[in-house]
C-alpha positions in Angstrom: 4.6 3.1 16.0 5.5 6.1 13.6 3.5 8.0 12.1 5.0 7.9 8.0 4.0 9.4 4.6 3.3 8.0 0.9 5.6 10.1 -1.1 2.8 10.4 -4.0 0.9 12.5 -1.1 3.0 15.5 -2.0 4.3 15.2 -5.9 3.7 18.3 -6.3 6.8 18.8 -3.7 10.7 18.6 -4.7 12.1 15.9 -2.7 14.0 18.7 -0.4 10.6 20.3 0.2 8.4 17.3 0.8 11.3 16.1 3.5 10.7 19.6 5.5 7.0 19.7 5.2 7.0 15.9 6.7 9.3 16.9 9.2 7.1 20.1 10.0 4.2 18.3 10.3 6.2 15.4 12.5 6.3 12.8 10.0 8.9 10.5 11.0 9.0 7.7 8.1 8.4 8.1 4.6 7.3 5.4 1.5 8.8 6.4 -1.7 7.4 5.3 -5.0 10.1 4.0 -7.5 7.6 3.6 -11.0 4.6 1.3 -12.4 1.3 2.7 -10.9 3.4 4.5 -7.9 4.3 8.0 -9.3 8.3 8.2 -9.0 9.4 12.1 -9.0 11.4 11.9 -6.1 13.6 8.6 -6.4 15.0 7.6 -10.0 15.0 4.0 -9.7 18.2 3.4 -12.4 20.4 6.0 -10.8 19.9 4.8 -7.6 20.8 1.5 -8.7 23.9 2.8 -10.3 25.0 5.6 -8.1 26.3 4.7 -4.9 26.7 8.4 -4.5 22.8 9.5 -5.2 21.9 6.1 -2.6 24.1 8.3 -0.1 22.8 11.6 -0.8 19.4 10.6 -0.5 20.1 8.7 3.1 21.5 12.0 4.2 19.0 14.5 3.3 16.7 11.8 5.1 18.7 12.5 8.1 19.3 16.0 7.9 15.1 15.8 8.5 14.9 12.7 11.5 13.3 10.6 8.5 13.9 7.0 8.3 12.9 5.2 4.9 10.3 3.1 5.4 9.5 1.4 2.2 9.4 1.5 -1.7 6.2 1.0 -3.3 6.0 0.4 -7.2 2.6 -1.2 -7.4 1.7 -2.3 -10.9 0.7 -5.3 -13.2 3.0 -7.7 -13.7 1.2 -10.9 -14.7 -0.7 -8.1 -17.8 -1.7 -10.2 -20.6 -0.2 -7.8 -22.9 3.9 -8.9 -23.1 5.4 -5.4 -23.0 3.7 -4.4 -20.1 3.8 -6.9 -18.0 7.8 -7.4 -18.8 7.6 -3.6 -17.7 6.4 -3.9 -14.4 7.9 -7.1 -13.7 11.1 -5.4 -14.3 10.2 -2.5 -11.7 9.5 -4.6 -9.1 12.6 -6.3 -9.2 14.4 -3.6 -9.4 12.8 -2.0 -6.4 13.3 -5.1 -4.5 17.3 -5.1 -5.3 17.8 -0.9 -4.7 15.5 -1.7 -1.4 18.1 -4.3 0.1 21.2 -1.8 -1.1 19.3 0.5 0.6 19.1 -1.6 3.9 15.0 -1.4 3.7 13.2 -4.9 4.6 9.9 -3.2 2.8 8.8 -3.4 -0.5 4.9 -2.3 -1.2 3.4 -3.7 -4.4 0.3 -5.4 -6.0 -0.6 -8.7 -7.1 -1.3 -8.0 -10.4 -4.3 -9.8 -12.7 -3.9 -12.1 -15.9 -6.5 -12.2 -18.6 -7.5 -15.6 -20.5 -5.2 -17.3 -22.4 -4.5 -15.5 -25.7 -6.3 -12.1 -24.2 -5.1 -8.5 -24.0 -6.7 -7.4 -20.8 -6.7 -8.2 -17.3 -9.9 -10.1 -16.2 -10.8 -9.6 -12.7 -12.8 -12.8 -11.3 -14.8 -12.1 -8.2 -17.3 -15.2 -8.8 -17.2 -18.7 -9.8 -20.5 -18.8 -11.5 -21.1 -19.4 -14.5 -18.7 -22.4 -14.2 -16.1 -20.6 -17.2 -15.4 -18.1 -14.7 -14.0 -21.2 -12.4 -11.7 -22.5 -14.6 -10.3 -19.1 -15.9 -9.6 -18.2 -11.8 -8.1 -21.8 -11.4 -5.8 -21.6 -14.3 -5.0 -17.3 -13.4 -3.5 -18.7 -10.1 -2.2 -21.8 -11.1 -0.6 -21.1 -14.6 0.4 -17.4 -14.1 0.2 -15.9 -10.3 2.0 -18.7 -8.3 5.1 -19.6 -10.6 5.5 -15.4 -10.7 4.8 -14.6 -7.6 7.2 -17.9 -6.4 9.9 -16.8 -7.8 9.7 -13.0 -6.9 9.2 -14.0 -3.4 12.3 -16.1 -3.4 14.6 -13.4 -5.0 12.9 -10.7 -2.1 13.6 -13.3 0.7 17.4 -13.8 -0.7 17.7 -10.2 -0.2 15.6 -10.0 3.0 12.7 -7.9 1.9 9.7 -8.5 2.7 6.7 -7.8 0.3 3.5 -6.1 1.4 0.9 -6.5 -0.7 -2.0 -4.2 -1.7 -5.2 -6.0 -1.4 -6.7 -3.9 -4.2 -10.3 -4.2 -6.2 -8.9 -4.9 -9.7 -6.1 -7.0 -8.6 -5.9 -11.2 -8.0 -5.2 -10.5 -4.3 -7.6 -8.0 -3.1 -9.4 -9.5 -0.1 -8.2 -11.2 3.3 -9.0 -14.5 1.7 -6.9 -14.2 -1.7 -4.1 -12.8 0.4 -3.5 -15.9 2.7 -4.1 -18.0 -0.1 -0.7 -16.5 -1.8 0.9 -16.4 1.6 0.3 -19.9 2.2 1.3 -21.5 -1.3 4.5 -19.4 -0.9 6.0 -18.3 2.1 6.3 -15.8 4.6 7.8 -13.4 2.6 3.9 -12.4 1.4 1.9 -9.9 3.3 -0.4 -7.2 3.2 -0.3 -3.9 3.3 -2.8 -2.6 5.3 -5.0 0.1 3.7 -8.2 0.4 5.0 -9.5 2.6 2.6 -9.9 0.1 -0.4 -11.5 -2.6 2.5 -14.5 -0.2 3.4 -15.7 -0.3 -0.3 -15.5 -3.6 -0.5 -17.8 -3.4 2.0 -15.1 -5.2 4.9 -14.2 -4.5 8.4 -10.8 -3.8 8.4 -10.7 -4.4 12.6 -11.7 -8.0 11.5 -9.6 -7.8 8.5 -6.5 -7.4 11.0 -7.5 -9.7 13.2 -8.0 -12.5 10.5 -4.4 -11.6 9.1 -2.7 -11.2 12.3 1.4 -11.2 11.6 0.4 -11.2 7.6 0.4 -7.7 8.0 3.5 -6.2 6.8 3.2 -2.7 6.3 -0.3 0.0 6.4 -1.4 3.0 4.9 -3.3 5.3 6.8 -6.2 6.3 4.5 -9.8 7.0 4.9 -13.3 6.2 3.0 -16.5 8.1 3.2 -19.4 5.5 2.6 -23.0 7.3 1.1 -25.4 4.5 2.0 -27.6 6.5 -0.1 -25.8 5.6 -3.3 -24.8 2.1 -2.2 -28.1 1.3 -1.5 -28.8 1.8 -4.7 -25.8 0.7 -6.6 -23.4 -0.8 -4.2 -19.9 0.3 -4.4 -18.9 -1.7 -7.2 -19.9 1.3 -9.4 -18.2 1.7 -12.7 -18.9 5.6 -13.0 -16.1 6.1 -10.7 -13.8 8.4 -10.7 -17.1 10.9 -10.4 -18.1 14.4 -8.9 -17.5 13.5 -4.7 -21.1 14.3 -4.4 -22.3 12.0 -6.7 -19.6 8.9 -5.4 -21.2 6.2 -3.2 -18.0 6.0 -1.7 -15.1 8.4 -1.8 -11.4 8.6 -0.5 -11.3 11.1 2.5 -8.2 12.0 4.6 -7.5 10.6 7.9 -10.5 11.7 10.4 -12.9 13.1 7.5 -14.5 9.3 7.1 -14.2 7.7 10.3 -13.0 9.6 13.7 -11.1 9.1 16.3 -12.7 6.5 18.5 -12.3 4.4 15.0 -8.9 5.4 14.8 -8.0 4.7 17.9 -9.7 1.2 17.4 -7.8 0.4 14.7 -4.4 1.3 16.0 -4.8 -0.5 19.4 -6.0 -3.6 17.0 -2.6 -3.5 15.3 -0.5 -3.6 18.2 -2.7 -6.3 19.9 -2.1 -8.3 16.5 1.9 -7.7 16.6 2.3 -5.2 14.0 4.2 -1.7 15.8 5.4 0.2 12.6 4.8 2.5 10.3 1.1 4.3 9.6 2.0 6.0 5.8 -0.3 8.4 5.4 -1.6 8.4 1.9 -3.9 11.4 1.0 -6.1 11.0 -2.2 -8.8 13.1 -0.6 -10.1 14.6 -3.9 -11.4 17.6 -1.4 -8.4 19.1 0.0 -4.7 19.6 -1.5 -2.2 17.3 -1.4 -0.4 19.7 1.1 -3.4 20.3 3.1 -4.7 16.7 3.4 -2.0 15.1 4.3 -1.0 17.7 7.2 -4.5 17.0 8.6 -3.8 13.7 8.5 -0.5 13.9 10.3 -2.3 16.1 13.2 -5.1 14.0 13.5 -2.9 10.8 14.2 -0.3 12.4 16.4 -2.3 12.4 19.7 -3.3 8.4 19.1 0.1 6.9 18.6 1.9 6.5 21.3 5.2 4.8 22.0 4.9 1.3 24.9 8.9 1.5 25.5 8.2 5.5 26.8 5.2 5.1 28.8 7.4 2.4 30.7 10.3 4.7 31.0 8.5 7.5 32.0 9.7 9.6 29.2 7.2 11.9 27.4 5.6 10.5 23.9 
């Protein structure tokens, strides 16, 4: 298992710099976001497309550094009611799925995306069935617009052998263990999650049981913490519409690594991946309004270090 970064954890960062600060803070793997919702300042997506030159240049500065590319992520909305947009992001994706295959990556991090009703403008999230209109607009979301997308992406990704990883995201059609097998299961294989704990805790999940449920549906995982005040979700629960708020005032808010849950948890989680099949990346993701980018997600590399260890060494007697 490696420990890896989200790119969007240091944006502030030239590409050169972020790729000596990870490997200062022995981060072996890194995610870089090509567009839609996953800031891109690192990677243009159209040059790299192009530029078989800028594809090699990039591969070598990752080796100069012992960095191996993990995934792209370009998260977004492709099923938007609104034309432009969702052309837009649809467009992304597929891009980032073709430059990941050029790019010999088998990852590709993204979200479901949410329709509206027929003839709308926005995306309408359903999280219940009742009254009975919200039924049939969630049966005619999946059937009408998520499957026939999401069926064909999937088959272009698996022509190219990449694998998508899905955030299971509040906002978003597949954002539960539930909605995520459901897609996996009218499709193929080619659908999985990506793993981020954070976004599980306020949904008020268990993301040990989460894993266990999912078993080799996990694709990829971010490693990103939650603080839960069960002060203010006593009182208002975590689907609170305030947010983003003052941290003081959040019944939950995005920590880094070890400031929401320690190690014992940590640990827990890890050895519950590996029991479950899944021995790659952990991309640290560091939103922790708290700290700096810089600062959070260098805490987060130290405080992962000593709990991922490496099976094939232990056996050889080499050193982790």
């Amino acid at each position: 298992m490696r420990i890896g970064v989200f790119s969007d954890s240091t944006l502030h960062l030239s590409l050169a710099d972020s790729l000596a600060r990870y490997e200062e803070w022995g981060i072996t793997a890194v995610e870089l976001g090509t567009g839609n919702f996953s800031p891109a300042p690192h990677l243009n997506l159209m040059d790299m497309l192009e530029d078989a030159g800028a594809r090699g240049r990039l591969l070598a500065s990752l080796d100069r550094h012992n960095i191996v590319l993990s995934a792209l992520n370009c998260s977004g909305n492709p099923l938007h009611p609104r034309a432009e947009l969702a052309t837009h992001d649809s467009q992304v994706i597929h891009d980032t799925i073709r430059l990941a295959a050029v790019l010999g990556v088998d990852r590709v991090v993204t979200m479901s995306g949410c329709p509206g009703e027929p003839g709308g403008s926005h995306p309408n999230w359903v999280t219940f069935t009742w009254p009975p209109h919200f039924e049939e607009l969630l049966k005619w979301q999946w059937d009408e617009v998520l499957l026939p997308y999401w069926t064909e992406t999937a088959a272009y990704a698996r022509s190219l052998g990449v694998v998508l990883c899905f955030e299971m995201h509040p906002g978003m059609s597949v954002y539960n263990t539930a909605s995520l097998l459901r897609l996996r299961d009218a499709i193929s294989d080619t659908i999985t999650a990506n793993l981020d704990p954070s976004h599980l805790w306020w949904q008020g999940m268990d993301p040990l049981e989460v894993v266990r449920a999912l078993g080799p549906a996990v694709g990829f995982v971010h490693a990103k913490d939650t603080r839960i005040d069960p002060t203010r979700t006593g009182i208002n629960g975590c689907l609170d519409t305030t947010l983003p708020a003052v941290p003081v005032n959040m019944p939950w808010v995005f920590r880094a690594v070890g400031f929401g849950h320690g190690a014992g948890w940590w640990r827990d989680f890890i050895s519950v991946l590996r029991m479950n099949g899944y021995d790659g990346v952990l991309s640290i993701e560091n939103e922790d309004p708290l700290m700096g980018l810089e600062d959070g997600t260098r805490m987060a590399a130290e405080f992962l270090k000593p709990l991922v260890f490496n099976p094939a060494r232990m056996l050889s007697g080499q050193s982790v």
